[in-house]
C-alpha positions as CSV (number, residue, x, y, z in Angstrom):
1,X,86.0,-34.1,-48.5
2,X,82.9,-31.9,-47.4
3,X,82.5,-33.4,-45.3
4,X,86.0,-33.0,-43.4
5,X,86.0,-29.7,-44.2
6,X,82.9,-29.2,-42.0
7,X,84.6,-30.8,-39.4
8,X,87.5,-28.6,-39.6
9,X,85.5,-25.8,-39.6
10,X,83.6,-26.8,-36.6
11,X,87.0,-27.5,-34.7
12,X,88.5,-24.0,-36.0
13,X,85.7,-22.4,-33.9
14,X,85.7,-24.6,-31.1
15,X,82.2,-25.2,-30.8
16,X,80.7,-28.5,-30.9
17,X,77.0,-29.4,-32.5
18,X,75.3,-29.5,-29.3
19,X,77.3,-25.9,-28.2
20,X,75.7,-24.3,-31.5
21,X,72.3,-25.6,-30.3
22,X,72.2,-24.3,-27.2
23,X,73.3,-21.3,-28.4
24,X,70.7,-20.9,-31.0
25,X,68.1,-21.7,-27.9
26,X,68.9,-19.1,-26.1
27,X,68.7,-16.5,-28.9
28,X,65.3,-17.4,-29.1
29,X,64.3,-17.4,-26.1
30,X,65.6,-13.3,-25.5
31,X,63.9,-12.5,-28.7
32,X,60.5,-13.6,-26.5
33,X,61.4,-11.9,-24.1
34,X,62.1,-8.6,-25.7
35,X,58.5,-9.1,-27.5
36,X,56.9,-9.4,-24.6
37,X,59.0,-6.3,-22.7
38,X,57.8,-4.3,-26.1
39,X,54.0,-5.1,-25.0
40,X,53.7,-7.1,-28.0
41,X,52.4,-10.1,-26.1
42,X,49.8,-10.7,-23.3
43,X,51.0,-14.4,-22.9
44,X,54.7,-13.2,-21.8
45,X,55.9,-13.2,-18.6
46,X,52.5,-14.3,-17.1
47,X,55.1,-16.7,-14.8
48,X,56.6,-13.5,-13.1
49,X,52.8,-11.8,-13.1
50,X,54.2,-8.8,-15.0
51,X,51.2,-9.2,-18.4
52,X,50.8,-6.1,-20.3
53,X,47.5,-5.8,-21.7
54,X,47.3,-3.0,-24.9
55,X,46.3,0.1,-23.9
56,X,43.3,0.2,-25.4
57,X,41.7,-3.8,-24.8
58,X,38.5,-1.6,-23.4
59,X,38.0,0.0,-27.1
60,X,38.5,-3.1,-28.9
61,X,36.2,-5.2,-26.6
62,X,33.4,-2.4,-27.1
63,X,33.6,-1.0,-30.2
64,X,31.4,2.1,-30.7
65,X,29.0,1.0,-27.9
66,X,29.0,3.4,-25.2
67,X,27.1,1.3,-22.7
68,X,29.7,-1.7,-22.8
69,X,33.1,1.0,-22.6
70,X,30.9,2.4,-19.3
71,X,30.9,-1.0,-17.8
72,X,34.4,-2.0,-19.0
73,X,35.5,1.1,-17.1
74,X,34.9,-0.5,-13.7
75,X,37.3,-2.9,-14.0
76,X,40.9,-2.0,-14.3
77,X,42.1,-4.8,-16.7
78,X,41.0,-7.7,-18.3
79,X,41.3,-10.4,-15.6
80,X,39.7,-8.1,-13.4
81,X,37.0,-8.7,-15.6
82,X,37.1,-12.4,-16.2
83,X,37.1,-12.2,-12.6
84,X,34.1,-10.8,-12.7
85,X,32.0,-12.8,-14.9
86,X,33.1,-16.2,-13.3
87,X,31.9,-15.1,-9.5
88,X,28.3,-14.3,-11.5
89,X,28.9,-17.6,-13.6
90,X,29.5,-19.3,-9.7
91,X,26.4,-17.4,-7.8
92,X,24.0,-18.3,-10.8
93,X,25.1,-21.7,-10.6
94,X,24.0,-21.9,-7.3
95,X,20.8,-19.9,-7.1
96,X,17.7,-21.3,-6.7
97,X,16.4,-20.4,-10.5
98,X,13.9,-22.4,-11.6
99,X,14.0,-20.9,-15.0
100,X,11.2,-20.2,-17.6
101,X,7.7,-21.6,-15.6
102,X,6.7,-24.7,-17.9
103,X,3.4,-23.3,-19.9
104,X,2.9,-26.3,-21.9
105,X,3.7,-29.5,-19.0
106,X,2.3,-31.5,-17.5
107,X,0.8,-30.7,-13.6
108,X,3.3,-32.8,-12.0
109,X,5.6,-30.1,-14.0
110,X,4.0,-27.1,-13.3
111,X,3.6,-28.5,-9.5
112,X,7.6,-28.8,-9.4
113,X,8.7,-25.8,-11.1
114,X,6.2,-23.8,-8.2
115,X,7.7,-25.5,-5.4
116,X,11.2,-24.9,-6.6
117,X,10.3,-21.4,-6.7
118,X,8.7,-21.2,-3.4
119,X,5.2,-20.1,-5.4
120,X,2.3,-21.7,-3.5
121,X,0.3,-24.8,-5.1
122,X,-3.4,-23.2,-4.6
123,X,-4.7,-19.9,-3.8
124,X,-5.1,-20.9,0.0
125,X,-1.4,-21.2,0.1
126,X,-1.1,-16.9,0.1
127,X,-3.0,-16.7,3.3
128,X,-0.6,-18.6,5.2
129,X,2.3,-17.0,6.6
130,X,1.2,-13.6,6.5
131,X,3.2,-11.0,8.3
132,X,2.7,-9.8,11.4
133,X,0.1,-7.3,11.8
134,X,-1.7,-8.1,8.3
135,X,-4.8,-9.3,9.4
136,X,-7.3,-10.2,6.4
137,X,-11.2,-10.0,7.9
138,X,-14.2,-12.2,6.6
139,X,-15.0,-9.6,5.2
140,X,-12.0,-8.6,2.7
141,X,-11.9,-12.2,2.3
142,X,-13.6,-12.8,-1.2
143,X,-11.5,-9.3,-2.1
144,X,-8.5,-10.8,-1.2
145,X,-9.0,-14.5,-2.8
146,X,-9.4,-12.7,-6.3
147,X,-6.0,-11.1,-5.4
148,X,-4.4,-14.4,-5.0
149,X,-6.1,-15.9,-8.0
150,X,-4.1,-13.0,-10.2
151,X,-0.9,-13.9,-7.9
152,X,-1.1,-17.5,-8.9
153,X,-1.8,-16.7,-12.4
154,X,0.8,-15.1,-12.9
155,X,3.3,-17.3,-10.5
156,X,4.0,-14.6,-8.0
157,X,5.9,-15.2,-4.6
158,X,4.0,-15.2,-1.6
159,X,6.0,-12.4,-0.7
160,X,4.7,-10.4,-3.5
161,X,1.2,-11.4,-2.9
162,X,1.4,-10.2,0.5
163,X,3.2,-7.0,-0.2
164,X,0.1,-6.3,-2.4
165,X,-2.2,-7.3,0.7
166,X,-0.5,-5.2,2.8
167,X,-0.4,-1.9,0.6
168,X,-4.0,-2.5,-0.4
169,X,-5.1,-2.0,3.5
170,X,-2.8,0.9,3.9
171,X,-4.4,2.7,1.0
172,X,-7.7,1.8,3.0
173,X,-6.0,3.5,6.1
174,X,-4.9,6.8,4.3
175,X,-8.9,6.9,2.4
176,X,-10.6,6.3,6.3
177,X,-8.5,8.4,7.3
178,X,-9.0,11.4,5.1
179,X,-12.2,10.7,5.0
180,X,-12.8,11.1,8.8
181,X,-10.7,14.5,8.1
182,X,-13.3,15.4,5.4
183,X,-16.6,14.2,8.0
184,X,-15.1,16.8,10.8
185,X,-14.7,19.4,8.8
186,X,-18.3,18.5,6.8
187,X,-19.7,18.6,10.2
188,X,-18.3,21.3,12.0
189,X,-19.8,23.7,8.9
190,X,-23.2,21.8,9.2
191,X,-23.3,22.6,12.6
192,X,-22.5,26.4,12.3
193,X,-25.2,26.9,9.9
194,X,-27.8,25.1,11.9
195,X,-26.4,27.1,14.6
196,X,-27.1,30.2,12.5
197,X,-30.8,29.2,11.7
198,X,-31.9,27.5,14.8
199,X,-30.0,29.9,17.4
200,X,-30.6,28.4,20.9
201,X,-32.8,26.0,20.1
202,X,-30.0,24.1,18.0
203,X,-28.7,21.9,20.7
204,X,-32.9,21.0,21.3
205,X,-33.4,20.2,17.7
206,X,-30.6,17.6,17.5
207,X,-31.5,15.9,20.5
208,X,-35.1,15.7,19.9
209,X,-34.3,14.5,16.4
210,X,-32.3,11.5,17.8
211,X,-34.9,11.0,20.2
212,X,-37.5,10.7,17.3
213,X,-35.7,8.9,14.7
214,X,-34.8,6.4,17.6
215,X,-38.5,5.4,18.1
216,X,-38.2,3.8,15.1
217,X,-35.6,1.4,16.2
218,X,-31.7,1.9,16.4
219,X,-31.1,-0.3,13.3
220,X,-33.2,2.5,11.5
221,X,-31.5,5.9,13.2
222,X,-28.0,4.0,12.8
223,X,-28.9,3.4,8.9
224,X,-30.2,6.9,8.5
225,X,-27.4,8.4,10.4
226,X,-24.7,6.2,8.9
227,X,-25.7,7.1,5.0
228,X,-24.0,9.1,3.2
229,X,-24.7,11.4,-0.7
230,X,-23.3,10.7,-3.6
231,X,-20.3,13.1,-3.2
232,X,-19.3,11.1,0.0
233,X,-20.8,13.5,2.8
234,X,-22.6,11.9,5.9
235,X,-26.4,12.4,5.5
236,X,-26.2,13.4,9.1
237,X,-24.1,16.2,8.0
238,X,-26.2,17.4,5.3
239,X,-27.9,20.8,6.5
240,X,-30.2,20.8,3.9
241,X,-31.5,17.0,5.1
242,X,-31.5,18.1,9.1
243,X,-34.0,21.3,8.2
244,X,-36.1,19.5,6.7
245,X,-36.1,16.5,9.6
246,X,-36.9,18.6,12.3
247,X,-39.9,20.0,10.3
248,X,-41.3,16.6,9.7
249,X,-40.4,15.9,12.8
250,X,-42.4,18.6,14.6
251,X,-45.0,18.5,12.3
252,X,-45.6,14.5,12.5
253,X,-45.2,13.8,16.2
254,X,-45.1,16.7,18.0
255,X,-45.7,14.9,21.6
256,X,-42.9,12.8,20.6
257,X,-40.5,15.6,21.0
258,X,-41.7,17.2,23.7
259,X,-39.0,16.5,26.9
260,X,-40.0,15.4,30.1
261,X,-43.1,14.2,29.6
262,X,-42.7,10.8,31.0
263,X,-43.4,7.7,30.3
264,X,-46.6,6.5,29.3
265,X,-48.7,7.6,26.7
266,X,-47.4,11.3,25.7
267,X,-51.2,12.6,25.4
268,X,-52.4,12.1,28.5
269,X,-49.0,13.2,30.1
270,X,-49.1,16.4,28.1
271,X,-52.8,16.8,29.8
272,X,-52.0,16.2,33.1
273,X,-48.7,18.7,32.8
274,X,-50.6,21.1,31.3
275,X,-53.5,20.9,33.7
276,X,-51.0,21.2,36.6
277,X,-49.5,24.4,35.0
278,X,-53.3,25.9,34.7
279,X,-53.8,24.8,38.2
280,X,-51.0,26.9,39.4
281,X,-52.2,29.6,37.1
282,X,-55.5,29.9,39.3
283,X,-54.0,29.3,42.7
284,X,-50.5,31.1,42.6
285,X,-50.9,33.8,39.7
286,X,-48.4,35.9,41.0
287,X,-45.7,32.9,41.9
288,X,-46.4,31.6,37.8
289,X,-45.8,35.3,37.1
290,X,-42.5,35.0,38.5
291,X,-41.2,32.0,37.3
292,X,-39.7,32.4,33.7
293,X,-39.6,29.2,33.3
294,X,-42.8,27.6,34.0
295,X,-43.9,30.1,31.6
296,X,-42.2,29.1,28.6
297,X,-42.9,25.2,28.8
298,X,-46.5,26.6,29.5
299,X,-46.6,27.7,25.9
300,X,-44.4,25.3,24.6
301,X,-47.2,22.6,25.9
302,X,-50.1,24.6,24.6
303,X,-48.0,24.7,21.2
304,X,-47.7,20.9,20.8
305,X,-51.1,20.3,22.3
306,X,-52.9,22.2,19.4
307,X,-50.4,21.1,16.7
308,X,-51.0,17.2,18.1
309,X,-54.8,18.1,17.0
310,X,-54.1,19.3,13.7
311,X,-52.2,16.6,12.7
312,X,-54.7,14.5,13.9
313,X,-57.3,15.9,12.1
């Protein structure tokens, strides 16, 4: 009797069972859909493209770090983000990372992980492939081989290593070159005193002094001329040293100094000069008289002659 009642009911209404179903359906389905319109729900509505993500998904992902809300900021919502991380996920994936270089394999190991990161197998492999205009000499070779023993310690590219070559000669470069900056100005000073103490027989004194210290060979004037002080000045522009040359100098071999003498042996040259001079003095007083010249390399001859003698003595 229930029974029949429900199905009078059911007939009063004019519904059947599957009608009340559907009905009940959709009921449900614009509850979801009012949810989802509320902001409720990030899964609603993703067919239509029209998510809403909370208004503050940037908070809750940081927290209280201020670094991550900075770099949440640069995206405007979440996929934008997601987006994100799977392009860096797709790029790492394929990089050419070799990962952590295996400390404790085997050679073959260590030889595998180097090639796969493009690090050479010896040191000899740096100096190949070197970019134009880095040109290692003999003798910044040894220099340059302890250089690439660090490099390959430590698993360095080769354009690392070379980047270290090349700034290493630059560095050289800027040192010459200051240091020629510093040897003008060194010798522009020297030569302004000397100027100061020799007068006009300054430009004498230099020449005579490359004259002598050549007698003993080039390879000695060039290693004497070529040295330089402690402090980094050119012995050659030492004012100090260069006094104290030319005294030896004109003390030590005073023929040796003495221009235009000849060839030969100085002594007898510095006779026969000196004997043509007296000559004139006897025959043509008043012509020696007049010539200033002859006069002063007179004396200048009798000078050397008689401090040839006491040096010999």
């Amino acid at each position: 009797m229930s029974d029949a009642a429900g199905a009078n009911d059911t007939g009063d209404t004019g519904e059947t069972g599957d009608d009340a179903a559907a009905a009940a359906a959709a009921g449900n389905t614009n509850q979801g859909a009012g949810d989802a319109g509320a902001g409720g729900s990030a899964g609603a509505g993703d067919a239509g493209g029209n998510v809403v993500w909370p208004d503050k998904w940037r908070e809750k992902l940081a927290g209280d770090d201020k670094t991550k809300m900075e770099r949440l900021a640069r995206y405007a919502t979440p996929d934008k983000l997601l987006d994100s991380y799977l392009d860096l996920e797709k790029r790492f994936s394929a990089s050419d990372l070799a990962g952590p270089f295996p400390e404790e394999g085997s050679d073959e190991d260590k030889s595998a992980w180097r090639e796969k990161a493009g690090v050479p197998a010896t040191v000899e492999g740096y100096f190949e492939g070197v970019p134009e205009g880095l040109v290692i000499g003999e003798d910044d070779k040894a220099g340059m081989t302890v250089l690439a023993e660090a490099m390959l310690d430590v698993n360095a590219p080769p354009a690392v290593a070379h980047a270290a070559m090349g700034a290493y000669y630059k560095h050289l470069e800027n040192v010459m070159a200051e240091r020629a900056e510093m040897d003008d100005q060194v010798k522009n000073d020297t030569d302004k005193e000397l100027n100061e103490t020799y007068g006009a027989e300054f430009k004498r004194n230099i020449t005579d002094l490359n004259s002598w210290l050549g007698s003993a060979g080039e390879e000695v004037k060039a290693a004497v001329l070529s040295s330089r002080t402690p402090d980094g000045t050119p012995l050659a522009s030492n004012p100090g040293f260069i006094k104290w040359m030319v005294g030896q100098m004109r003390d030590i071999r005073p023929l040796d100094i003495i221009p235009g003498l000849g060839s030969g042996e100085p002594g007898q040259a510095l006779a026969d000069e000196i004997g043509a001079i007296e000559k004139r003095i006897r025959e043509d007083n008043k012509g020696y008289r007049a010539d200033k010249t002859m006069q002063a390399r007179y004396l200048e001859l009798i000078a050397a002659r008689d401090k040839n003698k006491a040096a010999a003595q």
